[in-house]
C-alpha positions in Angstrom: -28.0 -21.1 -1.8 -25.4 -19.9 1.4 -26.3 -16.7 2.6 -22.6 -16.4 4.0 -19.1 -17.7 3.8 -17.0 -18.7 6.4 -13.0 -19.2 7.1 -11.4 -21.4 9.6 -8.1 -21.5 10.5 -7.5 -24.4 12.6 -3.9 -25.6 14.6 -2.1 -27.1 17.2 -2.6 -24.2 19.2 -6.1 -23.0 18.5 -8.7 -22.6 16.3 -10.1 -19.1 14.5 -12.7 -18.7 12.3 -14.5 -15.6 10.2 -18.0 -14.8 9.1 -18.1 -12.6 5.9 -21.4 -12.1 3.2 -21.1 -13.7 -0.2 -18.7 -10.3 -1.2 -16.1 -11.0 1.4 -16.8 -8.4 3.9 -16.3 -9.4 7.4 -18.9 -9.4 9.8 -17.6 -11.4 12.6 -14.5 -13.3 13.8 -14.6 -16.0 16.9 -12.1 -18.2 18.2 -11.6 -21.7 20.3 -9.5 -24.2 21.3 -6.7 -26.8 18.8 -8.0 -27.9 15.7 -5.5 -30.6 14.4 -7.7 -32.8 13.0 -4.9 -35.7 12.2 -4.0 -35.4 16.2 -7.4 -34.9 17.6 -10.4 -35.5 15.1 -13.6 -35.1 17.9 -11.8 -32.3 19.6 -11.2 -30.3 16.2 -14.9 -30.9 15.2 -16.2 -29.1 18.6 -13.6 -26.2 18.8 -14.3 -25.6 14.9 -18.1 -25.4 15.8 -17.4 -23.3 18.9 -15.1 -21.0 16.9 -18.2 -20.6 14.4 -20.5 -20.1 16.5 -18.5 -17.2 18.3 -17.8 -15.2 14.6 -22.1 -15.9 14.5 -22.0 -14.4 17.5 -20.1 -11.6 16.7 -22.0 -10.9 13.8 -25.6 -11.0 15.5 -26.2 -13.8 13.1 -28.2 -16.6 14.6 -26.0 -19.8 16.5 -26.1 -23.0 14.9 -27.3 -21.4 11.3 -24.6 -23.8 9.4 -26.9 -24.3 6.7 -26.8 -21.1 5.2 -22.8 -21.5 5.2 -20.2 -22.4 2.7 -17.1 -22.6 4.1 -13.0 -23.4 3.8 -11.7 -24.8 6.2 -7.5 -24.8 6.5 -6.4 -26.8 9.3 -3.3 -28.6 11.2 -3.2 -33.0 9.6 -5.4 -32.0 6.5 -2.2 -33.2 4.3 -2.6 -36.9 5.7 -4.4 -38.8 3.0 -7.8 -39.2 4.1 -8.5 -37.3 7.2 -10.0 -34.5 5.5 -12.4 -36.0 3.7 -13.2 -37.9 7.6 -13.8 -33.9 8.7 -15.6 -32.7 5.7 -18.5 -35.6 6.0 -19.0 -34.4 9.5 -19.5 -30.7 8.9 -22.8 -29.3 9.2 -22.3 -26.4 6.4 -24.3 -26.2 3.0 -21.1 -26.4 1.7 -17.6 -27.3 2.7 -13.9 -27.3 1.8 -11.4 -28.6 3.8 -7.4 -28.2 2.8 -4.2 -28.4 4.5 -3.7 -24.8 6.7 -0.4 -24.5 4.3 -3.1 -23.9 1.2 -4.7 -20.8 3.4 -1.3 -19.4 4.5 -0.5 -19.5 0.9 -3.7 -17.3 -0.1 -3.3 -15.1 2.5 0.3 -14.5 2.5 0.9 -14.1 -1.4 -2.4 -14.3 -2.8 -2.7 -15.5 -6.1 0.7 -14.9 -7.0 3.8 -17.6 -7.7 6.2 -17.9 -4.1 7.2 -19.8 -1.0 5.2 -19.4 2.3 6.9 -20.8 5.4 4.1 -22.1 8.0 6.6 -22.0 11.6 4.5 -22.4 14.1 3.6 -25.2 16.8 4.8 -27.2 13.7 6.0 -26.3 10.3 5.1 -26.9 6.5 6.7 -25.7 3.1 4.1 -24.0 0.7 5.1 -23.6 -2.7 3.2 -22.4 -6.3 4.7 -21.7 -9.3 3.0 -21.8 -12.8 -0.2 -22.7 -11.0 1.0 -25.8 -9.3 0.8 -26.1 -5.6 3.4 -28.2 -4.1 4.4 -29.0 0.1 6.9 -30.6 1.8 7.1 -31.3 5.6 4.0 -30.8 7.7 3.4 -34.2 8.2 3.2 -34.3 12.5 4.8 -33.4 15.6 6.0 -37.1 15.9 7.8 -37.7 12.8 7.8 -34.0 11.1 7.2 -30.7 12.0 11.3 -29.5 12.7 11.6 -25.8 13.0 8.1 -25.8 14.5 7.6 -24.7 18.0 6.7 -28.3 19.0 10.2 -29.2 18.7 11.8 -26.8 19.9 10.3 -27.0 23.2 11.1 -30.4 23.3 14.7 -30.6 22.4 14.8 -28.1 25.7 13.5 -29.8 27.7 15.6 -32.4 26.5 18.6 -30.7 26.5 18.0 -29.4 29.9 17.5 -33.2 31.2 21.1 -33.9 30.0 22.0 -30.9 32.1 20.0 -32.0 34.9 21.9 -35.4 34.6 25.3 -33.6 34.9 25.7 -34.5 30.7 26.1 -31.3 29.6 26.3 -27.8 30.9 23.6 -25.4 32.6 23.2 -22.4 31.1 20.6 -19.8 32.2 18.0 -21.5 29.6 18.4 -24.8 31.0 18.2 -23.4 34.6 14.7 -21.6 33.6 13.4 -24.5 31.9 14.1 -26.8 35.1 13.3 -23.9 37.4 9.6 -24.1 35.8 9.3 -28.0 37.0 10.6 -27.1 40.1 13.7 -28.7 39.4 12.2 -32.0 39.5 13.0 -34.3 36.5 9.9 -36.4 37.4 7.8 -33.7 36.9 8.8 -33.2 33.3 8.5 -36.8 32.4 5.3 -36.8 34.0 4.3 -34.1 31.7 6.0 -35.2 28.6 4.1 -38.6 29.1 0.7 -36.5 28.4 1.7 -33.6 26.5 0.5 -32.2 23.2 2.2 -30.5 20.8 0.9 -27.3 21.9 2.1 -28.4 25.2 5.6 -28.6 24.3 5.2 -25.1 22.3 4.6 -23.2 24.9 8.5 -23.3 25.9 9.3 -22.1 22.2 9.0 -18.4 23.1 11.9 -19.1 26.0 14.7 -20.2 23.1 14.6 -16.6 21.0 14.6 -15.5 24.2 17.2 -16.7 25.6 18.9 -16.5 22.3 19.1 -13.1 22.5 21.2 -13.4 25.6 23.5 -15.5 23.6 22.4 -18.4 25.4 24.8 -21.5 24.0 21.5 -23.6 24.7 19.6 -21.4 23.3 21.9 -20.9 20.2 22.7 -24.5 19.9 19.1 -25.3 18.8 18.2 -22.5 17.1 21.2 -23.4 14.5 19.6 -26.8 14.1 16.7 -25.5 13.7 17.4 -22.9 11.2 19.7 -25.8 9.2 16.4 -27.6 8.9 14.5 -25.1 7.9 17.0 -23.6 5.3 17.5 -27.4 3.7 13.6 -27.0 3.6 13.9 -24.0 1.5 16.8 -25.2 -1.0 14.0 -28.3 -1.6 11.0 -25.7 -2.1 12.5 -22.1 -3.9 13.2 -21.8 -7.7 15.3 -18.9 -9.1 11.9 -17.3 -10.6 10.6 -17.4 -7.5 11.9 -14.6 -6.0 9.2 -13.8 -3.1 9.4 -16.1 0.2 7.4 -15.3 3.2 7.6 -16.3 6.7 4.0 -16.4 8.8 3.0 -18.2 12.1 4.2 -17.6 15.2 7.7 -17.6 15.0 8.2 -16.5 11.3 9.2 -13.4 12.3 11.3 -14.8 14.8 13.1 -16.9 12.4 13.3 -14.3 9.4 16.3 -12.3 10.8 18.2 -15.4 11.5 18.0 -17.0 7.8 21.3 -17.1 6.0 21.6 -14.0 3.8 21.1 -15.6 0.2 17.7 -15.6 1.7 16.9 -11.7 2.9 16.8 -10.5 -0.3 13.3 -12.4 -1.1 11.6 -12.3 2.3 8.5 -10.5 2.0 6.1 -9.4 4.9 3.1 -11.4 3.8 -0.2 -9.8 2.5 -2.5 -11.4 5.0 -3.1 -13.7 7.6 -4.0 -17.5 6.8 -7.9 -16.9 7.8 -8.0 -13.8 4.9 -7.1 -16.7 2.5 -9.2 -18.8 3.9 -12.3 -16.6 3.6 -10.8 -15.6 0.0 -10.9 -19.2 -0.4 -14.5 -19.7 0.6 -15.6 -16.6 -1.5 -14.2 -18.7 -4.7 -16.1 -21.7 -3.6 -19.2 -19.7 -2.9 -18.8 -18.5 -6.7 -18.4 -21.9 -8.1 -21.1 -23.5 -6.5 -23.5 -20.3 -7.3 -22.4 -21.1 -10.8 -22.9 -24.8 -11.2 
């Protein structure tokens, strides 16, 4: 039997996990590097450890002591048919569970309660349960998914700001900050866009709401596209009875005040964060597997 139970919440942009006993109570919390494990498989298998081994850590519980661990594991690619059950036969734990990072947002945000939950951060996914049944949309990769997320948003900068670079469109103060950081050197950024991970293009997200509160027109320009996306999203996902919607990740709160207003009325500031749900999630496998 697992002396302890263990959440991970595992992205694009890192990698946290939590160390609890078998009532939920938290006795440590580490973190590590990206743990999208449809992008990066070996990568998200090392930070997930690492991150594990820092909440052990934490908890003055002995490194390495993965057999005495049942754990859920909600992370970045577990949607793609396949991969997680790749991940879950290469975990150490005693036991393991490993679900899309939209299923511990869910938990965490709304608990076990009927609602939307809006994942925006280095990408973006659409949780929805009503009557007990879990449904997603989106989610499925920086490449061909993800819109809203802060993947794509630094991208369409910087390739925005190539068009302005190329006398296509205008410069505005965004474009000028964006080309500013690669020294004004369009090589530079397709040099870097060559190599460059989804976290990678994130980390220009933060500039458009900045920007954007400057009434940028760059900046404003793809924060409406954006915010279409993400509203055609939410047409697909809500139902009348479901009157609670929250927005988590990075840039949900961000986003919140820029939603249309059919849409204020039901946002909710969320309950918890995504690695609460996950260790709720762990305490309910914990329960089951005592019980079987």
């Amino acid at each position: 039997m697992a002396d302890y139970i263990l959440g991970v919440d595992g992205g694009g942009t890192g990698c946290r996990a939590t160390i609890a006993d078998t009532s939920g109570k938290v006795l440590g919390t580490g973190q590590a590097g990206p743990a999208n494990i449809m992008t990066d498989m070996d990568t998200s298998v090392v930070n997930i450890l690492s991150a594990t081994d820092a909440a052990l850590l934490a908890a003055n519980l002995p490194v390495h002591s993965y057999s005495r661990i049942t754990a859920c594991l909600g992370l970045a690619g577990a949607n793609v048919s396949g991969v997680a059950a790749q991940l879950q036969q290469a975990l150490p734990f005693a036991n393991s569970s490993v679900v899309s990072d939209g299923i511990i947002a869910l938990q965490g945000a709304i608990g076990d309660a009927d609602g939307v939950v809006v994942i925006l951060g280095t990408g973006s996914v659409y949780i929805s349960r009503r009557n007990n049944s879990v449904t997603m949309k989106g989610g499925w990769g920086f490449k061909v998914s993800d819109l809203g997320g802060g993947a794509r948003l630094g991208q369409k900068l910087i390739e925005e700001s190539l068009l302005v670079h190329d006398g296509i469109y205008k410069r505005t103060p965004l474009s000028s900050a964006l080309l500013k950081h690669f020294d004004n050197e369009p090589h530079a950024i397709v040099r870097f866009a060559h190599d460059a991970r989804p976290n990678d293009f994130g980390q220009f997200a933060p500039l458009v709401f900045e920007y954007a509160a400057q009434n940028d027109p760059l900046a404003d320009k793809i924060l409406k596209q954006s915010v279409e996306t993400i509203e055609a999203a939410l047409d697909a996902s809500m139902h009348d009875d479901q009157p609670v919607l929250s927005l988590i990740g990075g840039l949900g709160a961000l986003y919140g005040p820029r939603l249309s207003v059919r849409y204020q009325p039901r946002l909710r500031t969320p309950q918890a964060d995504a690695l609460t749900g996950a260790v709720a999630l762990a305490a309910k496998l914990y329960t089951q597997t005592a019980q079987s």
